[in-house]
C-alpha positions in Angstrom: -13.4 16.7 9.4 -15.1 13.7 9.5 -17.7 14.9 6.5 -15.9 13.6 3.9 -14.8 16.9 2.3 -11.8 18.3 1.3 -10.3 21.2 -0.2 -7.7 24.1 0.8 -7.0 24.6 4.5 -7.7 28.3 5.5 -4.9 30.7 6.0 -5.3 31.1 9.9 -3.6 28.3 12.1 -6.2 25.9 13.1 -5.4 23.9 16.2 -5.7 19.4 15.6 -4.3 17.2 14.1 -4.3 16.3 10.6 -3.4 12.7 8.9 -2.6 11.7 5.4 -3.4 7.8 4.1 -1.6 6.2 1.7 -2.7 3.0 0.1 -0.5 0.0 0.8 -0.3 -1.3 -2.5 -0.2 1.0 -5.6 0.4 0.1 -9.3 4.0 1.5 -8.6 4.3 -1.3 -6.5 3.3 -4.1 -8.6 5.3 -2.6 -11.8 8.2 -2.6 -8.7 8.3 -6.4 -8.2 8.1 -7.2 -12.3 10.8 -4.7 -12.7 12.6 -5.9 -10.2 12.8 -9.5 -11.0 13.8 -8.0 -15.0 16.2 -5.9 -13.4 17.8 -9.1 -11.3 17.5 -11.4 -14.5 19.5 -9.4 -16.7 21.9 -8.7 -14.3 23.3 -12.5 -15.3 22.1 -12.5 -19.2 26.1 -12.5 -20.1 26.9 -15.1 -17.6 24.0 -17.1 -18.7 24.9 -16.7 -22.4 28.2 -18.1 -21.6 26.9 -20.7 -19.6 25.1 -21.6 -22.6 27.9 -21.5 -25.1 29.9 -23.9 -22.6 26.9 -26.2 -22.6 27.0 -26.7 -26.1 30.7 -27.4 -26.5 30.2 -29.7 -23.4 28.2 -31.9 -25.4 30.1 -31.7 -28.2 33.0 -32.9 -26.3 30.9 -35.0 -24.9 30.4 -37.0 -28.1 34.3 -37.7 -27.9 34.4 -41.0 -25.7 31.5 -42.4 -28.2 33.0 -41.6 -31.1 36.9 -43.2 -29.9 35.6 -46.0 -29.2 33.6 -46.6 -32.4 36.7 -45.4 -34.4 39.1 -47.6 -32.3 36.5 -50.6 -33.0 36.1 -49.6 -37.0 40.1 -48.4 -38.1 42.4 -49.6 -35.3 41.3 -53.2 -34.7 40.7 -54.2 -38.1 43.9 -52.0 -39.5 46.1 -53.2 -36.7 47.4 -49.9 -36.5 48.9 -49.0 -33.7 49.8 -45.4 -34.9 46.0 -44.6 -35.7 45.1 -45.3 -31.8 47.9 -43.4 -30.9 46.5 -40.9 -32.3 42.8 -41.2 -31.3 43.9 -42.0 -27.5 45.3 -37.8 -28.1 42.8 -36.7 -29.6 40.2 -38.2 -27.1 42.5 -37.3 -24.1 42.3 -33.6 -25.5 38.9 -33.4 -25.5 38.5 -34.9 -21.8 40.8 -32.2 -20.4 39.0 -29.9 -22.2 35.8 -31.2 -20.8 36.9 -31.3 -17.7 38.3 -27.1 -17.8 34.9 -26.3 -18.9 32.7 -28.3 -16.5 34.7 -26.5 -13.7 34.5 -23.2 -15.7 30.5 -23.8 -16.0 30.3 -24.7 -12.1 32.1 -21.7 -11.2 29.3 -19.5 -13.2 26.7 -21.1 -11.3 28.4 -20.3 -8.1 29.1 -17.1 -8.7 25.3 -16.7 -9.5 24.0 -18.9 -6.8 26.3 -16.3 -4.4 25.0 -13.3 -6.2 21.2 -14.5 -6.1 21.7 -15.5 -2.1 22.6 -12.0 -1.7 20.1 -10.5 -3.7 17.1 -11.7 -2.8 18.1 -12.6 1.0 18.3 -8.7 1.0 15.7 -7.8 -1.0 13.6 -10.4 1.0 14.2 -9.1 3.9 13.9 -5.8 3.1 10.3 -6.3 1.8 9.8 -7.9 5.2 10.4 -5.0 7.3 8.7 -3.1 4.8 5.0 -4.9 5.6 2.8 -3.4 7.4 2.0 -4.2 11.1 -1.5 -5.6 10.5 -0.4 -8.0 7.8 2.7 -9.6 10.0 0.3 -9.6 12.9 -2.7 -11.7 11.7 0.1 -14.0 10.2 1.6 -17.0 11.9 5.3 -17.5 12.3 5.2 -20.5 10.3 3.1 -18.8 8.1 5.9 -15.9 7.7 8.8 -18.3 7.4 6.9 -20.1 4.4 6.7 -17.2 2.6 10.8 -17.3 3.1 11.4 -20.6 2.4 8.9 -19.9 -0.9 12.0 -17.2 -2.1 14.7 -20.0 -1.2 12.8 -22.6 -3.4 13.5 -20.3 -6.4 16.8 -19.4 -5.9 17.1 -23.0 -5.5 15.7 -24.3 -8.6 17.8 -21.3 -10.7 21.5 -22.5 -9.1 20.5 -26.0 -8.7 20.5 -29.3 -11.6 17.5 -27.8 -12.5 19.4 -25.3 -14.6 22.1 -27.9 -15.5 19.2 -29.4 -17.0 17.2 -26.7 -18.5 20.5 -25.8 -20.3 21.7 -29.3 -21.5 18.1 -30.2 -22.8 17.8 -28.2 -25.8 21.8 -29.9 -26.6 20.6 -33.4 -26.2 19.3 -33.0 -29.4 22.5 -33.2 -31.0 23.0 -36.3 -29.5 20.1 -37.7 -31.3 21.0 -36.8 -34.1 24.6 -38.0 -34.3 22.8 -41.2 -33.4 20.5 -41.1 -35.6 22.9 -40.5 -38.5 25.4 -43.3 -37.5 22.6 -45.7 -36.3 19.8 -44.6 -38.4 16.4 -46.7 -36.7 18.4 -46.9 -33.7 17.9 -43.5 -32.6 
């Protein structure tokens, strides 16, 4: 009825038609999308721990090529030794291989989660998509709708791009700073 009311239908079988409303957006579907994102994040919390543990032996390695030349510069040259830069030019060629095996290790977790996140959310994405209703997609404009998509591919982006290359290296550059700051004192 159009009253307003409510309550128990009677037991004989009325004739019409009866319709039931559900709201379009519920708590359940806000708590949805912050689980979801939790969920998709610690799906990758053990590749992005190693990713992390790489990063710092990265820059410790990376502290190699600085550190040969200095020593070349401070014991070889003066000593004359040709031994003791026989053995630095090992010990530096070690850790460049080593540098190089982890760099491609590193680039390899990224891909893997780049691939991973492409599928992910391009499904998820799309699903949500489908899952609008017919007003909303209606009122909007095509290049309205494909912003939104572009807005999801701007994230992924920014998580499998140099940002994170970035975001993971920064907190290590510190260590750099500090082995400068050591050997150079002021200079750092």
């Amino acid at each position: 009825s159009t009253t307003g009311r409510f309550g128990p239908m009677p037991d004989q079988h009325p004739k019409g038609r009866a319709y039931v409303f559900t709201p379009v957006e519920s708590e359940r579907d806000i708590v949805e999308v912050t689980d979801w994102f939790l969920t998709v994040g610690n799906r990758f919390k053990g590749l992005a721990a190693q990713a992390f543990g790489i990063t710092f032996l990265l820059t410790i390695l990376g502290l190699a090529i600085p550190l040969f030349v200095m020593a070349v510069f401070d014991q070889a040259i003066i000593s004359g030794s040709t031994a003791i830069l026989k053995y630095l030019a090992v010990g530096v060629g070690i850790a460049v291989l080593g540098e190089i095996v982890l760099r491609s290790l590193r680039s390899g977790i990224f891909s893997f989660i780049a691939a991973r996140l492409d599928n992910i959310v391009g499904g998820e994405v799309f699903r949500k998509i489908l899952c609008l209703p017919p007003s909303l997609i209606e009122r909007a404009a095509i290049g309205a709708q494909i912003a939104r998509i572009r807005d999801f591919e701007t994230v992924r982006q920014f998580f499998t791009g140099p940002a994170a290359n970035v975001l993971l290296e920064l907190p290590f550059s510190l260590i750099f700073i500090g082995v400068v700051a050591f050997l150079g004192g002021g200079l750092a």
